[in-house]
PASEBA-1860 file (N, C-alpha, C; in nm, 3 decimals):
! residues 272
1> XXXXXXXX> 24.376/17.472/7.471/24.303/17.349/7.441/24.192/17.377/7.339 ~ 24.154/17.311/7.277/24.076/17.304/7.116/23.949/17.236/7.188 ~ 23.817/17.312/7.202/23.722/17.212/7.231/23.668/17.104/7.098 ~ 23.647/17.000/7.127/23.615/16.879/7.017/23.467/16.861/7.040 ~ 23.375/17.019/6.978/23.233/16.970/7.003/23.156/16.879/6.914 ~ 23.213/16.818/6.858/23.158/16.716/6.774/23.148/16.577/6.936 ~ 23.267/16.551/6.983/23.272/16.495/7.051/23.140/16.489/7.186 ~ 23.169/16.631/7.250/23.078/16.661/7.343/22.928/16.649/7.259
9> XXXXXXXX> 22.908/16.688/7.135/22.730/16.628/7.084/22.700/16.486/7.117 ~ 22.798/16.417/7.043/22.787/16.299/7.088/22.713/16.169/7.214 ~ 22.846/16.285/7.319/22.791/16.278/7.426/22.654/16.258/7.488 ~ 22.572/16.367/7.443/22.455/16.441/7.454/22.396/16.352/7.352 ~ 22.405/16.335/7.254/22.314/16.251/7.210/22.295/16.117/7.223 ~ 22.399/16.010/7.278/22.438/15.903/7.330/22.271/15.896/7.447 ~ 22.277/16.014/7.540/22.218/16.037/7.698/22.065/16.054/7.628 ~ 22.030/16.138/7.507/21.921/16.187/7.481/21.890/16.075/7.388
17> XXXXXXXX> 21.916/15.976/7.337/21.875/15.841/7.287/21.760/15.767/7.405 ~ 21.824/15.741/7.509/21.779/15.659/7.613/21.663/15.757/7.653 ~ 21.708/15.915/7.689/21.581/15.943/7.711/21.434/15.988/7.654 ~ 21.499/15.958/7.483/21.345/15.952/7.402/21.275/15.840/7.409 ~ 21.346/15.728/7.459/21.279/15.590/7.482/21.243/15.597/7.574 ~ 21.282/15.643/7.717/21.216/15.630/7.851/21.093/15.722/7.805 ~ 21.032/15.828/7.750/20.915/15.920/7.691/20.826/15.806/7.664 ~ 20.829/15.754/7.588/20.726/15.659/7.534/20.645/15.746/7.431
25> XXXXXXXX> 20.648/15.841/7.399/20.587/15.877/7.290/20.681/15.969/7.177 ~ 20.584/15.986/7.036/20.647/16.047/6.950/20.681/16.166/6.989 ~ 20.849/16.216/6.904/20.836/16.342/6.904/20.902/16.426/6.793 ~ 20.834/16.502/6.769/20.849/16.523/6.674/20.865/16.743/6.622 ~ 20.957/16.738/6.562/21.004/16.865/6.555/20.990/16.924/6.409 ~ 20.943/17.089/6.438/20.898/17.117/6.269/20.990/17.244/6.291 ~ 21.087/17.221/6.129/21.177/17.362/6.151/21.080/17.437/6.008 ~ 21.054/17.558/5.977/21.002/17.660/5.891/21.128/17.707/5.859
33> XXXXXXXX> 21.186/17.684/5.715/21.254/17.775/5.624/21.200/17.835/5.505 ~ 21.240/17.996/5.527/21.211/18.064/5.408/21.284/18.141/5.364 ~ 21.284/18.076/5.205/21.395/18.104/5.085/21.517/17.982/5.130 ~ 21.611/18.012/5.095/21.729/17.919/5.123/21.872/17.995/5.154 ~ 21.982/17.950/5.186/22.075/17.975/5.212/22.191/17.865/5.218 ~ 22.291/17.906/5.177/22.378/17.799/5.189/22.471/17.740/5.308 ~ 22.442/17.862/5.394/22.496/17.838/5.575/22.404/17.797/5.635 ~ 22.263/17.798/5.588/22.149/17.752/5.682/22.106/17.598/5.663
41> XXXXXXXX> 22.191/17.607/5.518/22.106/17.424/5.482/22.233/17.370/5.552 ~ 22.336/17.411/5.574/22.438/17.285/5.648/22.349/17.284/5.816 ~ 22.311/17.371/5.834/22.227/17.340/5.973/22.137/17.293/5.976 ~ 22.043/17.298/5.888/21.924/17.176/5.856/21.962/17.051/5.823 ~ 22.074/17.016/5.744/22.138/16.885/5.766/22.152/16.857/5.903 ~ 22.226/16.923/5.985/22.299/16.875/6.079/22.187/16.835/6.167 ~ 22.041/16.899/6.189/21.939/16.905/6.258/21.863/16.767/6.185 ~ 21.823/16.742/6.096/21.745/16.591/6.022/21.855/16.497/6.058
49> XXXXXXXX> 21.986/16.518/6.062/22.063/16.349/6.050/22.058/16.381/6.253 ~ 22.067/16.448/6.349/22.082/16.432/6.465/21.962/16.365/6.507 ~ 21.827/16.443/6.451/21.706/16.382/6.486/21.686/16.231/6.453 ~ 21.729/16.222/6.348/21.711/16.071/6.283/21.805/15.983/6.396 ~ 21.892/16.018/6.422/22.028/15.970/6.529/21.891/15.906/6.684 ~ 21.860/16.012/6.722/21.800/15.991/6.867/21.673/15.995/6.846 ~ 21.584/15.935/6.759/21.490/15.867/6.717/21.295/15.968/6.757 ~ 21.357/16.089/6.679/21.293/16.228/6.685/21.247/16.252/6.489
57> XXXXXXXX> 21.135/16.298/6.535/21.120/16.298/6.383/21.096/16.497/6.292 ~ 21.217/16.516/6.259/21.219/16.636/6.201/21.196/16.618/6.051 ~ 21.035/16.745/6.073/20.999/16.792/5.946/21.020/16.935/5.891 ~ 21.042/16.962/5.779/21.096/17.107/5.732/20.972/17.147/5.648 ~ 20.958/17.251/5.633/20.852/17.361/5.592/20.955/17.449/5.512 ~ 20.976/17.419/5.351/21.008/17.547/5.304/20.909/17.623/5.243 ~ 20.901/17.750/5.292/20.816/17.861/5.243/20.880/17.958/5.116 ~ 20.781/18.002/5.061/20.872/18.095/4.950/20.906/18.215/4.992
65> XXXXXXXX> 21.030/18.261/4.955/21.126/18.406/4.986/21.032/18.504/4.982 ~ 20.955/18.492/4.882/20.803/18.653/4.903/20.749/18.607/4.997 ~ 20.683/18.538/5.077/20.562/18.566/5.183/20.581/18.687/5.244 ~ 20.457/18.707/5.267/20.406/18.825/5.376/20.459/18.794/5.561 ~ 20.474/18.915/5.598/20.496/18.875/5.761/20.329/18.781/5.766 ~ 20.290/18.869/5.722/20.047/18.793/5.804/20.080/18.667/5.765 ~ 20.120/18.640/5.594/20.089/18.487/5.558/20.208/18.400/5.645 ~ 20.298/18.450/5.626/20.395/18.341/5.723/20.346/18.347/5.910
73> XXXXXXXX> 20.319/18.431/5.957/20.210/18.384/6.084/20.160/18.322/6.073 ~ 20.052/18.300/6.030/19.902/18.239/6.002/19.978/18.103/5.981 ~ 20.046/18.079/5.871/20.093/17.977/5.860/20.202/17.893/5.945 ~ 20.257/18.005/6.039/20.317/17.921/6.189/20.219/17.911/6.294 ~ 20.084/17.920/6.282/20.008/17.955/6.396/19.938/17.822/6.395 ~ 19.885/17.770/6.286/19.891/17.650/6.181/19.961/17.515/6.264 ~ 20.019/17.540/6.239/20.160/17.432/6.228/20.149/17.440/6.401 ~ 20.188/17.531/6.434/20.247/17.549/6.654/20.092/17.486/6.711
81> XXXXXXXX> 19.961/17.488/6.662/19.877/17.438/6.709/19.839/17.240/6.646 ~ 19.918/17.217/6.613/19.857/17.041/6.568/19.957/17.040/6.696 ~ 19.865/16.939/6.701/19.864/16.833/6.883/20.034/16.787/6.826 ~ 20.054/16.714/6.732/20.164/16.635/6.732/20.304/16.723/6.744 ~ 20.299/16.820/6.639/20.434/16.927/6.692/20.443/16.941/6.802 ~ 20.534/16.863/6.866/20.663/16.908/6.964/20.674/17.044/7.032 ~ 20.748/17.077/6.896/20.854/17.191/6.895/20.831/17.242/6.756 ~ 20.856/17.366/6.756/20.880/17.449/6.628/20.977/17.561/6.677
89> XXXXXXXX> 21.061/17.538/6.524/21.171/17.642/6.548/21.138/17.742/6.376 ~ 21.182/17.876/6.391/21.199/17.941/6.279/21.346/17.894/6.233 ~ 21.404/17.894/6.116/21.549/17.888/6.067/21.565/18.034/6.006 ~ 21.670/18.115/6.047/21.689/18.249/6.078/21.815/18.233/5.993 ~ 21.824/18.354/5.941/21.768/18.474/5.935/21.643/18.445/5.823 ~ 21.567/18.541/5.844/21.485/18.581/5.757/21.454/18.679/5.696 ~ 21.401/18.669/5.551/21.390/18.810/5.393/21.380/18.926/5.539 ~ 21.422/19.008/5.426/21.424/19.179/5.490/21.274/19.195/5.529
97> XXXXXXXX> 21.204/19.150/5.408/21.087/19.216/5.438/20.958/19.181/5.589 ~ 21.041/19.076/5.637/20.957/19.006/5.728/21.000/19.074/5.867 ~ 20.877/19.073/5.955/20.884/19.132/6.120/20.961/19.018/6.175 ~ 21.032/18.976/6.180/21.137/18.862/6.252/21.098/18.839/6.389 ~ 21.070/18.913/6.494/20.984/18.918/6.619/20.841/18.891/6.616 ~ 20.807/18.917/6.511/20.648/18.902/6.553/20.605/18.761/6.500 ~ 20.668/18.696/6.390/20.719/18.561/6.347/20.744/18.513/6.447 ~ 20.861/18.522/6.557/20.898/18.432/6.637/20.767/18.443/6.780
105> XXXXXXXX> 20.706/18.529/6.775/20.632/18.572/6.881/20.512/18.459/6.834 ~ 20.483/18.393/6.723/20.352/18.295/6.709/20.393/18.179/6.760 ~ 20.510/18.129/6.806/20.550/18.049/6.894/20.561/18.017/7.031 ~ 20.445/17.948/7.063/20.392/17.947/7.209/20.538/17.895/7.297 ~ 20.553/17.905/7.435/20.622/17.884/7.487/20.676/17.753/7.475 ~ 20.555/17.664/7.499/20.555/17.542/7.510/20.598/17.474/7.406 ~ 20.592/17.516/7.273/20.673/17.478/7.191/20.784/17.518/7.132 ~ 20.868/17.572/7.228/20.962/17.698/7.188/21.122/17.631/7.216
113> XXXXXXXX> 21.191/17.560/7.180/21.264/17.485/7.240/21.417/17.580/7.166 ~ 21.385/17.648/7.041/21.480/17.765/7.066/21.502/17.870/7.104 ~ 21.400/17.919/7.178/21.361/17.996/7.313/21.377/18.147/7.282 ~ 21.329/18.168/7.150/21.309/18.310/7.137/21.202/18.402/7.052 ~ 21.091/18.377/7.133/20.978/18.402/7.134/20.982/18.503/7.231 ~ 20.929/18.613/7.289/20.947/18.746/7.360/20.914/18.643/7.496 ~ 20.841/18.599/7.521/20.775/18.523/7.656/20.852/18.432/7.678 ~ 20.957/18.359/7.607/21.079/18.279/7.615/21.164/18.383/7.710
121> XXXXXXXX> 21.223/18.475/7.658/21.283/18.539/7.637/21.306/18.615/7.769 ~ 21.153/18.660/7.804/21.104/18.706/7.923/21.150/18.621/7.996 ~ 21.135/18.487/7.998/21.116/18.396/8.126/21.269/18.351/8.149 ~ 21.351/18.377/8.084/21.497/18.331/8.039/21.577/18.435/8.174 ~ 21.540/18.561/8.079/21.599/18.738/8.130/21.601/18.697/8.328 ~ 21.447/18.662/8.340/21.423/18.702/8.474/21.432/18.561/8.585 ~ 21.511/18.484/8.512/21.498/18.368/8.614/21.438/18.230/8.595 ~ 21.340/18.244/8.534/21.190/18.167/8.568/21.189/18.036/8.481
129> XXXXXXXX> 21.291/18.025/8.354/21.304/17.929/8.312/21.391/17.822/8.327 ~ 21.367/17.719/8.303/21.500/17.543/8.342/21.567/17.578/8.231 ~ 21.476/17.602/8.101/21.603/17.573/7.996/21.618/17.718/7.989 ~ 21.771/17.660/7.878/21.790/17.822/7.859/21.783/17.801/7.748 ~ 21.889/17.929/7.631/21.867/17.940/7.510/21.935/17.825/7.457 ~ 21.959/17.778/7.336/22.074/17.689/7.288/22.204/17.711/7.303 ~ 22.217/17.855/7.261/22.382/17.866/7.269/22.435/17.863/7.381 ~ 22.384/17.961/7.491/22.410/17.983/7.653/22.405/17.841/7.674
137> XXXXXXXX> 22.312/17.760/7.687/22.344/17.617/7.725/22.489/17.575/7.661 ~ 22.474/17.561/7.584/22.634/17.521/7.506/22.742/17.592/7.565 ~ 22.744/17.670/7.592/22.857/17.772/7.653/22.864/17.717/7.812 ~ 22.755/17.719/7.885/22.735/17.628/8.014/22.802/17.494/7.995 ~ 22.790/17.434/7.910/22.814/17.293/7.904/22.963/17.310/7.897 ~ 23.040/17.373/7.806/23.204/17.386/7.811/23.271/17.421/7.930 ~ 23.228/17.550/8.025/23.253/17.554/8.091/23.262/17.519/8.216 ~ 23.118/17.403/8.239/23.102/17.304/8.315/23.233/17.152/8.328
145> XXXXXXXX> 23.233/17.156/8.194/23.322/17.047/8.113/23.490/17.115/8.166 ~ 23.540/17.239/8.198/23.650/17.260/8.158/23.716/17.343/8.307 ~ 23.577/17.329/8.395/23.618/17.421/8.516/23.620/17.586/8.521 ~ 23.563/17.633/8.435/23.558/17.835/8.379/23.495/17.797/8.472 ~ 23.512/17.906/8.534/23.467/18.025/8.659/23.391/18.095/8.597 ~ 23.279/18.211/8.621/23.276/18.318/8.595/23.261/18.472/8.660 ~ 23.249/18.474/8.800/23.250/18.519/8.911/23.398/18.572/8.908 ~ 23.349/18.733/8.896/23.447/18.809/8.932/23.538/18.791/8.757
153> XXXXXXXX> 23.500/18.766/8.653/23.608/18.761/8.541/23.502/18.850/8.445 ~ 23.626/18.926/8.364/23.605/19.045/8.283/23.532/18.949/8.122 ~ 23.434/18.977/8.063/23.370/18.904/7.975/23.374/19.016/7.865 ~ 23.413/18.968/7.703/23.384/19.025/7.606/23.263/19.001/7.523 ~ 23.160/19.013/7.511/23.084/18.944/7.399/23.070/19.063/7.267 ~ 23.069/18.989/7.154/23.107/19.059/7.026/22.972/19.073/6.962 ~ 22.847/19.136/6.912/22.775/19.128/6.840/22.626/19.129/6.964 ~ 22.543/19.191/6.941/22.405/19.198/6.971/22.324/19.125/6.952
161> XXXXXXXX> 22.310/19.021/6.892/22.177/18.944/6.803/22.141/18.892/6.905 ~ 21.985/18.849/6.846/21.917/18.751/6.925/21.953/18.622/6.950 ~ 22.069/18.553/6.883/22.055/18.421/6.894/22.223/18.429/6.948 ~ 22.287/18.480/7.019/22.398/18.463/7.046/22.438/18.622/7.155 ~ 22.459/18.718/7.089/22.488/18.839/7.146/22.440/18.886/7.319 ~ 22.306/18.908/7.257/22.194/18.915/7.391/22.178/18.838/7.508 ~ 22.124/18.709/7.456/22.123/18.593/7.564/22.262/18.515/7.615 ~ 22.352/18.538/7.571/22.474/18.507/7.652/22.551/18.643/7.721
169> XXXXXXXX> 22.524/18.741/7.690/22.555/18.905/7.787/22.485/18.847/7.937 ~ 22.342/18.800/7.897/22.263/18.849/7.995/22.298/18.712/8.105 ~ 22.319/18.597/8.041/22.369/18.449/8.132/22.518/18.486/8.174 ~ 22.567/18.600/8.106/22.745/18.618/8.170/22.699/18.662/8.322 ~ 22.623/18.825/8.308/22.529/18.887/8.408/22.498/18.784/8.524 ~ 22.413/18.743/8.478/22.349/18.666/8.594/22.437/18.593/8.693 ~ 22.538/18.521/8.619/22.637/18.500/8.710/22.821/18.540/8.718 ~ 22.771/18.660/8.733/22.894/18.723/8.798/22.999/18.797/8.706
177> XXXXXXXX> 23.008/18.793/8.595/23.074/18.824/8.538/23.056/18.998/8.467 ~ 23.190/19.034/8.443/23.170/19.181/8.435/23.173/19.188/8.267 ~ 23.098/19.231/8.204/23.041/19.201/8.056/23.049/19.364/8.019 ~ 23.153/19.334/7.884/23.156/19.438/7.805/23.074/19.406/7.647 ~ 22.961/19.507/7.608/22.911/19.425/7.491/22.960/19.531/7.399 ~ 23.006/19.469/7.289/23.033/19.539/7.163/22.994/19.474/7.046 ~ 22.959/19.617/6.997/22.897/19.544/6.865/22.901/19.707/6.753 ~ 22.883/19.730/6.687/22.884/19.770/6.543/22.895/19.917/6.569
185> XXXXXXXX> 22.841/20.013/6.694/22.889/20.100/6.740/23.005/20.121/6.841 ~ 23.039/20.015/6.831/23.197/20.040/6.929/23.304/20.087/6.845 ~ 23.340/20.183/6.864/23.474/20.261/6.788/23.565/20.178/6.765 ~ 23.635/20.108/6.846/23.752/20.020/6.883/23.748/19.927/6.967 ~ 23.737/19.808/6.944/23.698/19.697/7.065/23.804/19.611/7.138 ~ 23.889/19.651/7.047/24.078/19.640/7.106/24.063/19.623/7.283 ~ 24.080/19.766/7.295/24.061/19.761/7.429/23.972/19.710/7.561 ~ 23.850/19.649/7.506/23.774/19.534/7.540/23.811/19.379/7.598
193> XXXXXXXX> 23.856/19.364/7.391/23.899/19.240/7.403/24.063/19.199/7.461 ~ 24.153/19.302/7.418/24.266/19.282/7.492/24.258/19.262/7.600 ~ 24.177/19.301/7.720/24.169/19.267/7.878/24.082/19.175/7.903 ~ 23.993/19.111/7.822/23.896/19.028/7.823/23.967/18.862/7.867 ~ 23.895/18.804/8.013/23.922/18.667/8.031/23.868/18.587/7.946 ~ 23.753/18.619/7.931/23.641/18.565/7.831/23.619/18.606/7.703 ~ 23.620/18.597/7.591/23.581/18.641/7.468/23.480/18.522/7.376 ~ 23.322/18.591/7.342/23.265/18.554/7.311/23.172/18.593/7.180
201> XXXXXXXX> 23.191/18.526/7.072/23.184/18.614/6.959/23.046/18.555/6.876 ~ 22.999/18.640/6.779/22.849/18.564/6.766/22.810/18.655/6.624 ~ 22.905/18.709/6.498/22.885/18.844/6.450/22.867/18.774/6.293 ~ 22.928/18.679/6.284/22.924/18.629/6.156/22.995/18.666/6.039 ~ 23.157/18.717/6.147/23.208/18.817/6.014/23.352/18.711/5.989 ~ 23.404/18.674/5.859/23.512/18.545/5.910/23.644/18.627/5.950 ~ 23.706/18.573/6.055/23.753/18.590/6.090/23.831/18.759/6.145 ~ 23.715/18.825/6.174/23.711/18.938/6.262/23.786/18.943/6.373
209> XXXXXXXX> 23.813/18.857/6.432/23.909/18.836/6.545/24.050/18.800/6.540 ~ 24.151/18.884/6.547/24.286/18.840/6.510/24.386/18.830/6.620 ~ 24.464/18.729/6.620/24.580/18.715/6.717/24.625/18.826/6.814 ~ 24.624/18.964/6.773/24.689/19.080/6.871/24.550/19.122/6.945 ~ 24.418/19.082/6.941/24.265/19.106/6.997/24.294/19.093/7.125 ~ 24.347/18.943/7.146/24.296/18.867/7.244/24.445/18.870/7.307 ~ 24.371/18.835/7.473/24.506/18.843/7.584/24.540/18.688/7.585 ~ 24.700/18.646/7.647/24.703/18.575/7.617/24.648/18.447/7.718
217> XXXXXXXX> 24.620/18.396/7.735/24.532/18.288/7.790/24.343/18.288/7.795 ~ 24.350/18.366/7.757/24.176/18.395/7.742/24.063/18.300/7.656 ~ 23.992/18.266/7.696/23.897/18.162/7.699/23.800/18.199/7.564 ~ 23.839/18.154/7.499/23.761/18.195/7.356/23.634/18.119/7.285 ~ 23.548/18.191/7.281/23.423/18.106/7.236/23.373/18.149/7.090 ~ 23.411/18.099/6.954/23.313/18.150/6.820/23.192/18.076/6.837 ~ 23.097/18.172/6.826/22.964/18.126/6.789/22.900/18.162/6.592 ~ 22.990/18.232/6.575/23.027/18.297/6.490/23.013/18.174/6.346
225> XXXXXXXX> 22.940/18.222/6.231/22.969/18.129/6.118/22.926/18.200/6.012 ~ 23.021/18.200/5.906/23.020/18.311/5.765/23.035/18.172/5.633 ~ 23.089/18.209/5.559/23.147/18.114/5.413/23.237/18.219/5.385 ~ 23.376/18.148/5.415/23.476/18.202/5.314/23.562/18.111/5.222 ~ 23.542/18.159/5.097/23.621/18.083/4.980/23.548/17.934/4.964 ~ 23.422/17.948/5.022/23.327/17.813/4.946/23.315/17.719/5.114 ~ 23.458/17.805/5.204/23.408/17.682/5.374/23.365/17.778/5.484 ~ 23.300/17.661/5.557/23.212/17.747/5.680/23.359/17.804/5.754
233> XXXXXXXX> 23.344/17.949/5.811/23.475/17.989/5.920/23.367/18.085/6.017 ~ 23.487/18.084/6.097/23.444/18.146/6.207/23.435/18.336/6.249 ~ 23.431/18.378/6.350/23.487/18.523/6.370/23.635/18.544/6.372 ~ 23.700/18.396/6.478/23.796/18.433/6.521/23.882/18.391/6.385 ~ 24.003/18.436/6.381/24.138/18.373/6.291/24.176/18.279/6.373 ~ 24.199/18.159/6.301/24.259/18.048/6.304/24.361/18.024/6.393 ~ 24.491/18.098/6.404/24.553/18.139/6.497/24.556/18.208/6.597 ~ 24.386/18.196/6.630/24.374/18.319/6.801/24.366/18.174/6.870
241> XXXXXXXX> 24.367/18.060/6.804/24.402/17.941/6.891/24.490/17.912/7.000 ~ 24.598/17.977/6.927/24.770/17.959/6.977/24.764/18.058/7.106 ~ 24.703/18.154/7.135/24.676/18.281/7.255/24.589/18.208/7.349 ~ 24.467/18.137/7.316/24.379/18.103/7.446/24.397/17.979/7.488 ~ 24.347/17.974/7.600/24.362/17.858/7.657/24.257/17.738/7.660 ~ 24.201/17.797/7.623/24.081/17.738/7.549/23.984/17.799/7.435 ~ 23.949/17.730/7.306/23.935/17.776/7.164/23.838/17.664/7.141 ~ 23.745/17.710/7.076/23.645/17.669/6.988/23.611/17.702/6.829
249> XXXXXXXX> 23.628/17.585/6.797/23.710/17.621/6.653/23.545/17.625/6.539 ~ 23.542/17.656/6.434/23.461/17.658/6.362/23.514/17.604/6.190 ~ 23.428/17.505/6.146/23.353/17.403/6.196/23.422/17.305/6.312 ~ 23.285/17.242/6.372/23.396/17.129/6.480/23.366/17.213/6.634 ~ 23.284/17.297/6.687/23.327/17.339/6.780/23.172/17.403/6.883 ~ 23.122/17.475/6.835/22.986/17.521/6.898/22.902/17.501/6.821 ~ 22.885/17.465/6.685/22.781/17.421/6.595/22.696/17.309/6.623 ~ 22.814/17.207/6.591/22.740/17.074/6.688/22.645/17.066/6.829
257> XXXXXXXX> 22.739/17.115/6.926/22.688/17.111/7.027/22.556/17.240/7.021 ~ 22.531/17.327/6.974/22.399/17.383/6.947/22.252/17.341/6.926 ~ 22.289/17.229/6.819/22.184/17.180/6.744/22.188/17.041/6.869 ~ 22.267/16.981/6.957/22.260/16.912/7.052/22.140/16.959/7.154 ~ 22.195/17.085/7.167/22.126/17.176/7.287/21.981/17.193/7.266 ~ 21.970/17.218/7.130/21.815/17.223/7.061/21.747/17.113/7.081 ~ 21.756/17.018/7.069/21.734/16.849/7.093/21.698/16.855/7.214 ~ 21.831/16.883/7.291/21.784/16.861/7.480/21.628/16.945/7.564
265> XXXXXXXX> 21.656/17.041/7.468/21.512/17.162/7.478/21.395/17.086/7.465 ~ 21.436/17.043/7.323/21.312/16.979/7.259/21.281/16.845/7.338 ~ 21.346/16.773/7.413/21.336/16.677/7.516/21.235/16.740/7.667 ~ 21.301/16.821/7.666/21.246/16.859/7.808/21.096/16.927/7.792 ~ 21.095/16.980/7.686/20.901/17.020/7.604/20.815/16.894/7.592 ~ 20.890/16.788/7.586/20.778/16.706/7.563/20.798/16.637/7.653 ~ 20.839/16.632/7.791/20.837/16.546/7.914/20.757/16.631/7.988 ~ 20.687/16.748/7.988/20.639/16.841/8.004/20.431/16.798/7.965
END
């Protein structure tokens, strides 16, 4: 089965309409980009036309590609303290030259609705938080939607990062699942993913994942998004469709529902 997360955003945004009106007040979300990219501005689209959708008001901050780690602090420290911001998110990745953690670390909890700020992060790891990250929510939501188990099933996740790798290892963990992580020092991940019920990918390489990877009925999740030949693709190949039993396709599939998930965050920060 092909998940249709355009569909499931929808959903979610249909529910999160009504409940920016039951709020009664503004809200309003500031994303910080610095330099540009051409995979990052289709997500800043997708983030201004959703906000505009459920009646949220997203403002963008582009900064220039030189800043300093100090000047780009100072200047999120800025911004995370006016009463009216919501929420503030960084748009990632960011120049080489910048501390990427210590950037996301000027983001108080309370306005943290992409939840990776170290004290997010903290509170995520050990329990203590309602929300979770964006993606893990999204991944919750399919499998909520589709009946996955995860108790007692063998889990692949592909890639380490902060915004995919890490925080969905650690939500496999928590409930039940036996989690193999691979990423850039794994010799051969064949043998991983071939036994893997679950395969969950997050690496950004297109189509890294090929038809003989994966077992056949296995529950496939790209989180995964590159540009090949001018279109957004995924980790997996196109045809690791035809093997699982459930596939999330790229574009059309966990993107949407991400920037959904971000929204719902950003809902629950300001009912707060």
């Amino acid at each position: 089965m092909i998940v249709d997360g355009k569909k499931l955003a929808e959903e979610i945004k249909t529910s999160l309409k009504d409940e920016v009106l039951s709020i009664g007040k503004k809200i309003k979300l500031v994303v910080i980009q610095v330099g540009s990219n051409p995979v990052t501005e289709k997500f800043m689209e997708q983030k201004k036309k959703f906000g505009n959708a459920v009646g949220i008001d997203v403002r963008i901050y582009n900064i220039e590609e030189g800043v300093s780690t100090s000047q780009l602090r100072e200047k999120i420290s800025e911004i995370v303290h006016i009463k009216e911001n919501t929420g503030v998110i960084i748009q990632l990745p960011l120049p080489e030259q910048i501390n990427t953690q210590y950037i996301l670390d000027a983001i108080t909890p309370e306005k943290d609705p992409d939840m990776l700020s170290s004290k997010s992060v903290g509170a995520f790891s050990t329990g203590r938080s309602k929300m979770l990250p964006p993606v893990v929510g999204v991944i919750r939501h399919i499998f909520e939607k589709h009946s996955i188990e995860l108790r007692g099933k063998r889990a692949a996740v592909i890639g380490a990062g902060r915004l995919v790798g890490r925080p969905v290892a650690a939500w496999l963990l928590q409930n039940g699942a036996a989690v193999a992580a691979i990423d850039e020092n794994t010799p051969d991940p064949r043998p991983y993913t071939q036994n893997a019920d679950i395969i969950i990918s997050g690496v950004g390489v297109s189509h890294l994942i090929r038809p003989d990877m994966v077992k056949e009925g296995a529950v496939v999740i790209d989180c995964g998004t590159s540009e090949a030949n001018g279109k957004l693709a995924g980790d997996m190949a196109p045809d690791v469709a035809n093997k699982a039993s459930l596939f999330t396709p790229v574009p059309g599939g966990v993107g949407p529902l991400t920037v959904a998930m971000l929204f719902k965050n950003l809902v629950e920060l300001a009912k707060k």
